[in-house]
C-alpha positions as CSV (number, residue, x, y, z in Angstrom):
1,X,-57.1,44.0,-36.4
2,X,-58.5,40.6,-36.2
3,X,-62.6,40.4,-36.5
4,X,-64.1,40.2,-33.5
5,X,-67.2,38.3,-35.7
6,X,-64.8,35.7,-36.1
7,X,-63.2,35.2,-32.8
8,X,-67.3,34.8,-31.8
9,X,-67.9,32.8,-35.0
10,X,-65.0,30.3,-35.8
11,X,-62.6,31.2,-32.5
12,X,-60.2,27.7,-33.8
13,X,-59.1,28.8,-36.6
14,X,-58.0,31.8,-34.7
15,X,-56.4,29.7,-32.0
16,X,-54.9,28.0,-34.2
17,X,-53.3,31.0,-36.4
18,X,-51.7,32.7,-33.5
19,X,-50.2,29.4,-32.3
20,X,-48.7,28.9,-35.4
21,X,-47.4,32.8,-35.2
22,X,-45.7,31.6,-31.5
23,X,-48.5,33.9,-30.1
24,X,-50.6,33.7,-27.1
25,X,-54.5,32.8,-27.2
26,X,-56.3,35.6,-25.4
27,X,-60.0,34.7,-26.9
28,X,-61.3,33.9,-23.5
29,X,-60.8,36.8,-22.3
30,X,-62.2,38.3,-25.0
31,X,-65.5,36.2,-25.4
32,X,-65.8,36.9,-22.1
33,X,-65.8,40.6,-22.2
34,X,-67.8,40.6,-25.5
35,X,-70.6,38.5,-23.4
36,X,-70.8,41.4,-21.1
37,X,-70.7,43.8,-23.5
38,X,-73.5,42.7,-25.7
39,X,-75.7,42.1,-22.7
40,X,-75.0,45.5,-21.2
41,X,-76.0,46.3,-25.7
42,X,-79.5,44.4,-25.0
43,X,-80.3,45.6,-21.3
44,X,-80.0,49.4,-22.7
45,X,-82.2,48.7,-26.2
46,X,-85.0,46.9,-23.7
47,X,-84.7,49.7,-21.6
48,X,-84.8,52.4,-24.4
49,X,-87.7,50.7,-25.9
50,X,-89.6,51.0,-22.9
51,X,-88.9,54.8,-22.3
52,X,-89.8,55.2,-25.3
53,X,-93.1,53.6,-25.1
54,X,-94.1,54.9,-21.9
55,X,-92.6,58.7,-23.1
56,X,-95.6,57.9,-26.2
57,X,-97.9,57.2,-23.6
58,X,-97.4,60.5,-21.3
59,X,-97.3,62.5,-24.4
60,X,-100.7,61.3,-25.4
61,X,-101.8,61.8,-22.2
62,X,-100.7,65.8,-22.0
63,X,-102.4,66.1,-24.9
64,X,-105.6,65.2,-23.1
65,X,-104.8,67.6,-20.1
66,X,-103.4,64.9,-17.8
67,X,-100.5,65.1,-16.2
68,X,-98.2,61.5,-15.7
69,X,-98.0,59.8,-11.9
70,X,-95.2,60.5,-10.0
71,X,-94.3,57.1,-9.7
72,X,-94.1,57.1,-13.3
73,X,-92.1,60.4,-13.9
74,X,-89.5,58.9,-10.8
75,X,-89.1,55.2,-12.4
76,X,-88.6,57.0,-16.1
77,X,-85.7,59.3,-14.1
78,X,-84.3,55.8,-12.9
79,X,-84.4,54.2,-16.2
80,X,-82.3,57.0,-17.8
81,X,-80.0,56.8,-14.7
82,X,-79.8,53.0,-15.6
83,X,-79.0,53.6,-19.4
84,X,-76.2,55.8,-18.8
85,X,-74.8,54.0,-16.7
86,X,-75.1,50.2,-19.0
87,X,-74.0,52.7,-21.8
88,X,-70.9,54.2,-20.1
89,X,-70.1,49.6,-19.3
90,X,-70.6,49.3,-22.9
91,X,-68.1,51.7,-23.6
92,X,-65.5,50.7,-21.0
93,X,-65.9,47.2,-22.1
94,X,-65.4,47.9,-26.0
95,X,-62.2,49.8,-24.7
96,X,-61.2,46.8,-23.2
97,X,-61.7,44.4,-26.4
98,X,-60.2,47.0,-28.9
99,X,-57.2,47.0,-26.0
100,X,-56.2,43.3,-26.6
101,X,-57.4,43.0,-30.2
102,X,-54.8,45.8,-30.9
103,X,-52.3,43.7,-29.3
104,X,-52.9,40.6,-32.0
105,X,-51.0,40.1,-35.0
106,X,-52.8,39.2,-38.3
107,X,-53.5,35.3,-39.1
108,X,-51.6,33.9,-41.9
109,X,-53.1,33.2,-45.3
110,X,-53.4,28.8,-45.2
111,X,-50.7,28.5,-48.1
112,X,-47.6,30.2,-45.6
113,X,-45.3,27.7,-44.6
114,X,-45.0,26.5,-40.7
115,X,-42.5,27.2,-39.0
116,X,-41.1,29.2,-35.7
117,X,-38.5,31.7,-37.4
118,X,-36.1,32.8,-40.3
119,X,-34.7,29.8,-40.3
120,X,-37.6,27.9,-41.1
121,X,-38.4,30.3,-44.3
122,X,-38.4,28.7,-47.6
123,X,-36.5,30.2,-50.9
124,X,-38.8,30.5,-53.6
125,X,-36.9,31.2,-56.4
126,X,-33.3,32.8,-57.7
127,X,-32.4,35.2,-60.1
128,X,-28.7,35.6,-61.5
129,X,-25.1,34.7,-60.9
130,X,-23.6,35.5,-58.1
131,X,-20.4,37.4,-59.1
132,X,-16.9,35.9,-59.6
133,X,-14.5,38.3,-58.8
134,X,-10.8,37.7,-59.8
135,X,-9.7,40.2,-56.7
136,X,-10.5,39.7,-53.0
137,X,-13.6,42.4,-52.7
138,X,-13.3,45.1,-50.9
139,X,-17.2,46.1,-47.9
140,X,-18.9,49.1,-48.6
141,X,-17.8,50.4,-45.9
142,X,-14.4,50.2,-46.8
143,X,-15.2,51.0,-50.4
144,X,-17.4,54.0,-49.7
145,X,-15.0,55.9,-47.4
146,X,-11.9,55.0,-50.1
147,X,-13.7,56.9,-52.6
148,X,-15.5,59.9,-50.9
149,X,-18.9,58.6,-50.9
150,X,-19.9,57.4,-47.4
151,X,-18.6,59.7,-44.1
152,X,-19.4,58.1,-41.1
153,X,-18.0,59.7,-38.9
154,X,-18.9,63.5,-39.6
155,X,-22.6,61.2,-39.2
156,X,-22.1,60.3,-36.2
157,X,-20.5,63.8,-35.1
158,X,-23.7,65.5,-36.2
159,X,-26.4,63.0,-35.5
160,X,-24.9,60.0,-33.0
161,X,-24.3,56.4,-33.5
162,X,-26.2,54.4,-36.8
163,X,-26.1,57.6,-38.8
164,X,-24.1,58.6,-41.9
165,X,-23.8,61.0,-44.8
166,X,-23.3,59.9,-48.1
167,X,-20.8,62.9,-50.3
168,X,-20.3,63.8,-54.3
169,X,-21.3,60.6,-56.6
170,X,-23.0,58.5,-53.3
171,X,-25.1,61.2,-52.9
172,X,-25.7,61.6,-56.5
173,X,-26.1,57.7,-57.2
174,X,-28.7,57.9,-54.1
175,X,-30.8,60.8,-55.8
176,X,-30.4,58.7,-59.0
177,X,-32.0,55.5,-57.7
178,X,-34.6,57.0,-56.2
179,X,-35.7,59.0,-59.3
180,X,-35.2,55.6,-61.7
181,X,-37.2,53.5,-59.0
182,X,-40.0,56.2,-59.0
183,X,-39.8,56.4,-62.9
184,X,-40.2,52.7,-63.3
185,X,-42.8,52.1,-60.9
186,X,-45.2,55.0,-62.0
187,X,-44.5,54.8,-66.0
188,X,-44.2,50.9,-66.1
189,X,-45.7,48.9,-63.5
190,X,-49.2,51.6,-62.9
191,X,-48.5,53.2,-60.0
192,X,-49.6,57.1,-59.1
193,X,-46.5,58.7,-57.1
194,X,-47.7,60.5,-53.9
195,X,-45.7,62.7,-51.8
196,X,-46.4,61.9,-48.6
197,X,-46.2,63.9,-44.9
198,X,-43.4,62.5,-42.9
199,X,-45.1,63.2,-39.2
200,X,-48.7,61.3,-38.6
201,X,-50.7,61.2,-36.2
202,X,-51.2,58.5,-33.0
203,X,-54.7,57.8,-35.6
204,X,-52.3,57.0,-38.7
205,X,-49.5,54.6,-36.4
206,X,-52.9,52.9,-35.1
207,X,-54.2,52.4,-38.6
208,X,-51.0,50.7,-39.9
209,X,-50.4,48.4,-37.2
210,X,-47.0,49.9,-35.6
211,X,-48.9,51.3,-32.5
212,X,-49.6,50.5,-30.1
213,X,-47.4,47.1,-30.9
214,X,-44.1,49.1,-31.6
215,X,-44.2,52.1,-30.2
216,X,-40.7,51.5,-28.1
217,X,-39.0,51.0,-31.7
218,X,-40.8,54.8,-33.3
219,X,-39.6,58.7,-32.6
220,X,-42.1,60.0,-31.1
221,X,-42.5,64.4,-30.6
222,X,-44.1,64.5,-27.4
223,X,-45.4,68.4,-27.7
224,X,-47.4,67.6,-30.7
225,X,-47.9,63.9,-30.3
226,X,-46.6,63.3,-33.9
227,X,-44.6,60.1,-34.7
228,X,-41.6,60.0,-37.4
229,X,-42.8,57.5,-40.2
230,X,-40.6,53.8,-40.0
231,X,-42.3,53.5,-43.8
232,X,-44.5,55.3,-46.3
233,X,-46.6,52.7,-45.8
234,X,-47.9,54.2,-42.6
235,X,-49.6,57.5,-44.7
236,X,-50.3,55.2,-47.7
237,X,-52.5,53.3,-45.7
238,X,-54.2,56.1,-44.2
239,X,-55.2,57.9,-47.3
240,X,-58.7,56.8,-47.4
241,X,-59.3,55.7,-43.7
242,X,-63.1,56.7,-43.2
243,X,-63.9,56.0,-47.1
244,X,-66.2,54.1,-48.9
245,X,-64.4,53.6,-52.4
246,X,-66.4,52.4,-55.5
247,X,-65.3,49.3,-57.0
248,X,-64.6,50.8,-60.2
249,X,-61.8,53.0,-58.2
250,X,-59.8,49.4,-57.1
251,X,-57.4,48.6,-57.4
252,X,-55.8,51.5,-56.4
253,X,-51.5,51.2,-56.4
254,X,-49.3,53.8,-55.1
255,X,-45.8,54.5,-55.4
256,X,-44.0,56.9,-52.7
257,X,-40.5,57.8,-51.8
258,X,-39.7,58.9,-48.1
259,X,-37.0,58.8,-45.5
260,X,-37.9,56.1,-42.7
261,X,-36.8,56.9,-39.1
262,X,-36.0,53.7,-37.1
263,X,-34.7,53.3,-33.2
264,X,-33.0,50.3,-34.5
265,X,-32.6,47.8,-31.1
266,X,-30.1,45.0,-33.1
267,X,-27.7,43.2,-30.7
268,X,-24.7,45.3,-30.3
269,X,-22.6,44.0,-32.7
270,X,-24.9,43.0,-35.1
271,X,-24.9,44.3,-39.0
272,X,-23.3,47.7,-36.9
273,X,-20.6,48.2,-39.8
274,X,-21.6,50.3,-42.7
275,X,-25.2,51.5,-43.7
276,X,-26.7,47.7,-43.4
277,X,-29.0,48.7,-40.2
278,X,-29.6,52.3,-39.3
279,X,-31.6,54.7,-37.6
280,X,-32.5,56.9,-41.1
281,X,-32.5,55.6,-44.3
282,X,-34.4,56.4,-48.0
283,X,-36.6,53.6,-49.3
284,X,-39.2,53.8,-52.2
285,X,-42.5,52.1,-51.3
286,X,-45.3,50.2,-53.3
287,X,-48.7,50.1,-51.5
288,X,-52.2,48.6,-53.4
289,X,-55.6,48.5,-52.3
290,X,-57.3,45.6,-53.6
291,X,-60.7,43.6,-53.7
292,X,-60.3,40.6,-51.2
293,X,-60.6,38.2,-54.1
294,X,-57.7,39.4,-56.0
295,X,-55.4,40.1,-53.0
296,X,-53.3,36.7,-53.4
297,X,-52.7,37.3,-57.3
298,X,-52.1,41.2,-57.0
299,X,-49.4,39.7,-54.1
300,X,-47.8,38.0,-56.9
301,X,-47.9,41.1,-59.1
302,X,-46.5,43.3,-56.7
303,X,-43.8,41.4,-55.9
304,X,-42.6,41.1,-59.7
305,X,-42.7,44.8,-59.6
306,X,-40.0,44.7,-57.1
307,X,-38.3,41.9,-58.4
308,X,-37.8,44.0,-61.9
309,X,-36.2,46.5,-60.0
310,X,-33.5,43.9,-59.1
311,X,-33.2,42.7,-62.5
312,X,-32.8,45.8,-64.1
313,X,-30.1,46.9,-61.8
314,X,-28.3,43.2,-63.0
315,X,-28.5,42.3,-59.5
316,X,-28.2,38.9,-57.9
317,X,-31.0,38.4,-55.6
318,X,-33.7,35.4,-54.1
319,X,-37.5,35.2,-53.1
320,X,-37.9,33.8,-49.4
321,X,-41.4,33.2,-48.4
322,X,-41.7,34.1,-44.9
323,X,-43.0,31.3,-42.1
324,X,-45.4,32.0,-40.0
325,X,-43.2,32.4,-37.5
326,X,-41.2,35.4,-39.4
327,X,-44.5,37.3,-40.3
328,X,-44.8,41.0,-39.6
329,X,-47.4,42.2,-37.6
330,X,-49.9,43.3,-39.9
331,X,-48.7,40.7,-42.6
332,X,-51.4,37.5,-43.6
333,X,-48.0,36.8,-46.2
334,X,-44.8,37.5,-47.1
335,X,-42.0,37.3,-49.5
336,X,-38.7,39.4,-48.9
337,X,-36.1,39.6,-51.5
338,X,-32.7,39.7,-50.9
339,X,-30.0,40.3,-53.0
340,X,-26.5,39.1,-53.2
341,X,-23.6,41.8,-51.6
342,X,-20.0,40.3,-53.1
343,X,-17.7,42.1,-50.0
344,X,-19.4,41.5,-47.6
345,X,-20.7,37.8,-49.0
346,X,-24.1,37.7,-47.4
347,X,-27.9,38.2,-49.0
348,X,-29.3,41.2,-47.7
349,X,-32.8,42.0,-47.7
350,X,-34.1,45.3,-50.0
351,X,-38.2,44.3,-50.0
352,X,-40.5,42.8,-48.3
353,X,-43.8,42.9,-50.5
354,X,-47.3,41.5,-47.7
355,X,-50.2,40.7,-47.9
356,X,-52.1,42.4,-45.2
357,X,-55.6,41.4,-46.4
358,X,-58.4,43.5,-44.5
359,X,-56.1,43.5,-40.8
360,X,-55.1,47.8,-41.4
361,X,-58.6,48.3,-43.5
362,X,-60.5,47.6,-40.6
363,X,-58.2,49.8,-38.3
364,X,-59.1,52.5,-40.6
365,X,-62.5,51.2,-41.4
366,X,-61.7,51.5,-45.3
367,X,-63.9,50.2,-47.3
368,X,-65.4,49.7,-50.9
369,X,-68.9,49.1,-52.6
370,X,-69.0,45.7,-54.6
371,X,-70.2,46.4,-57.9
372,X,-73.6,44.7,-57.1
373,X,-74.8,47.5,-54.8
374,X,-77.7,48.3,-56.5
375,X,-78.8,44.9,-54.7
376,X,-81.2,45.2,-51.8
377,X,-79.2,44.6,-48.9
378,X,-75.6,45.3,-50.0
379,X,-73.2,46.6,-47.8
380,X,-69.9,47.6,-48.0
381,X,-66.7,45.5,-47.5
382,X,-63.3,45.9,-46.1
383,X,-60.6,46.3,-48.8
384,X,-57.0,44.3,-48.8
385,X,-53.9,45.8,-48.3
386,X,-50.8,45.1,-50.2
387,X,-47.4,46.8,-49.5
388,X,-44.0,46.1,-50.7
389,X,-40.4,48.0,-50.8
390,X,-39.6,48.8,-54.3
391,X,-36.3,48.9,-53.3
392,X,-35.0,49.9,-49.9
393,X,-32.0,52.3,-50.8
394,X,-29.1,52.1,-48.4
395,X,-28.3,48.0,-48.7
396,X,-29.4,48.6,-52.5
397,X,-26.5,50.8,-52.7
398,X,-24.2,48.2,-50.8
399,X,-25.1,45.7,-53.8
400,X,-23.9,47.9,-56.0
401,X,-20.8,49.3,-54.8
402,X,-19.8,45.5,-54.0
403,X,-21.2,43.6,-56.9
404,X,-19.9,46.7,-59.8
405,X,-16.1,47.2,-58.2
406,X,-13.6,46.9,-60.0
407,X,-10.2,45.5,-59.2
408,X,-8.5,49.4,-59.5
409,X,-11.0,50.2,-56.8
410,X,-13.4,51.5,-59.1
411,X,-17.2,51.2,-59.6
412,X,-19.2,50.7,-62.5
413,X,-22.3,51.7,-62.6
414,X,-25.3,49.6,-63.4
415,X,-26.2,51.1,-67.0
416,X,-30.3,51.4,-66.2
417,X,-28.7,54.4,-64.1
418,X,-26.5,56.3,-66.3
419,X,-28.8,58.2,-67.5
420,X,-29.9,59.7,-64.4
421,X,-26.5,59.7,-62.6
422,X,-24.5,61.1,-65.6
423,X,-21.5,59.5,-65.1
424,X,-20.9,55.5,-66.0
425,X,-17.9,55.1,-63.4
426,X,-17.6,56.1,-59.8
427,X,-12.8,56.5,-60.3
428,X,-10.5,55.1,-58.4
């Protein structure tokens, strides 16, 4: 959530970081409701003060044996009546503010590139060859049903359109990335692996940013008012809402591995074939809590950490920094990384590692102590946010299958895997 100190405080740099997201400038409306507010704030502290003052004075008074006038006792019954009612416009008028501020993406960081959408992103950087096959490749979709390892249609006979099951050595090679990427991330890169719940609460979706933004694009159990996770981010970031963290505890860097449920909307037609865009899928997630100052660099960091995961697997893939235009909600920055997919010749994206910078910390007001709080007059601060997929499983497994087959309609797989598939080859 955007400050509301700074919409009072500096409200063009705000303007001018939703018009560069393509978003509409609601500040008016908002100054205008916070101008109410805070004088409805100031009418009830006068008026406290002075029921307070004039309760001294009667007290005194009983203590002497004398009773207060009537008038007085009547206009003391009206200022109460007066308070409740400037405190119960206070509160209708926060509700108000929180309303649209919830509404408002986060501003982006001054270093993210213009621009109005995807096509306006910028590629960074690239890592590998892209593959030269001496046989015309064969899509995973193709590919995964030839050799027993993707059934889509006993998915959609038990679940509906944008599901699938995965059989034998797929399901085995999906157990296996997951357990490598977890591995890697929590022996290598210094992340603590949480399990995680995968039902939160309308206070969790809040905290994240997917609610009330996205709610039309969540599952959603209406008895228990419980929402399906789209990401482990949504828990992750929730962990610690309410706390006031010590320095000495930051950063703090998680690692998690969930299923994410999505009610994918994609124009019919669009990435349909295969497991490219689906309604449940695995993904392993990175999520840091940082001091503001060190946001940007542990961005940088985070996103290496996915990166390796890419280069380990022998995997084509680029960096695209995101416009403003292409930003997630919640996101101040973003890179995605995409990696190469031979049959169906297109980069597909596996991460997208953000920036979120205090935006979900002061949804869930969580917060840290700078090490100087022995300092008269120290308060607390609003911690950063970093997330990033470390990978997302089912177009990982797409890059495989399509970059590692062979022309006998075999696959080979990547050797940082063996180990934990136990086999090398998925036959013919």
């Amino acid at each position: 959530m955007i400050s509301i100190d700074l919409i009072r405080n500096d409200p063009d740099q705000v303007r001018q970081g939703l018009a560069a997201r393509g978003e509409d400038d609601p500040l008016d409306q908002i100054l205008e409701l916070d101008i109410k507010r805070r004088s409805a704030v100031t009418e009830r502290d006068d008026l406290r003060g002075e029921r307070n003052r004039v309760s001294g004075e009667i007290g005194k008074a009983r203590k002497l044996g004398q009773d207060p006038a009537p008038e007085i006792v009547q206009e003391m019954r009206q200022v109460g009546d007066r308070i409740s009612a400037l405190e119960q416009q206070e509160r209708v008028l926060q509700e108000q503010i929180n309303e649209i501020l919830l509404g408002l993406p986060n501003l982006p960081l001054p270093r993210v590139p213009k621009g109005d959408g995807e096509e306006d992103n910028i590629v960074a950087r690239s890592w590998g060859e892209i593959p030269t096959l001496d046989f015309t490749p064969v899509p995973h979709w193709d590919l995964g049903e030839n050799l027993g390892l993707i059934d889509f249609q006993r998915g959609v006979k038990v679940a509906g359109s944008r599901f699938f099951t995965m059989t034998g050595m797929g399901a085995k090679l999906n157990r296996a990335l997951i357990s490598w990427m977890l591995d890697l991330h929590s022996s290598e890169h210094g992340y603590t692996e949480v399990t995680l719940p995968l039902m939160v609460k309308k206070e969790s979706m809040l905290g994240s940013g997917n609610l009330p933004k996205f709610a039309d694009n969540l599952y959603h159990d209406d008895e228990d008012d419980l929402w399906l996770i789209p990401t482990a981010e949504v828990p992750i970031t929730n962990l610690h809402r309410d706390e006031i963290l010590s320095a000495s505890q930051l950063p703090l860097k998680y690692v998690a591995h969930t299923p994410c449920f999505r009610r994918e909307k994609a124009a019919a037609g669009r990435d349909t074939r295969g497991i490219k865009r689906v309604h449940q899928f695995d993904k392993v997630e990175m999520y840091q809590l940082v001091t503001p100052e060190t946001s940007e660099d542990e961005l940088e960091k985070l996103l290496d950490n996915a990166e390796d995961v890419c280069r380990r697997l022998e995997l084509p893939y680029r960096v695209l920094q995101l416009c403003t235009g292409d930003l997630g909600f919640a996101s101040a920055m973003t890179y995605d990384i995409e990696v190469w997919a031979a049959g169906c010749e297109e980069w597909l994206e596996v991460s997208s590692c953000s920036n979120c910078t205090d935006f979900q910390a002061r949804r869930t007001s969580l917060r840290y102590r700078p090490d100087n709080s022995q300092n008269q007059g120290s308060r607390p601060q609003l911690v950063h946010t970093l997330n990033g997929s470390g990978l997302a499983l089912p177009r990982v497994i797409i890059a495989i299958l399509e970059n590692y087959q062979q022309k006998d309609g075999s696959v080979v797989i990547p050797q940082v895997l063996r180990p934990y598939t136990g086999f090398d080859v998925i036959p013919a």
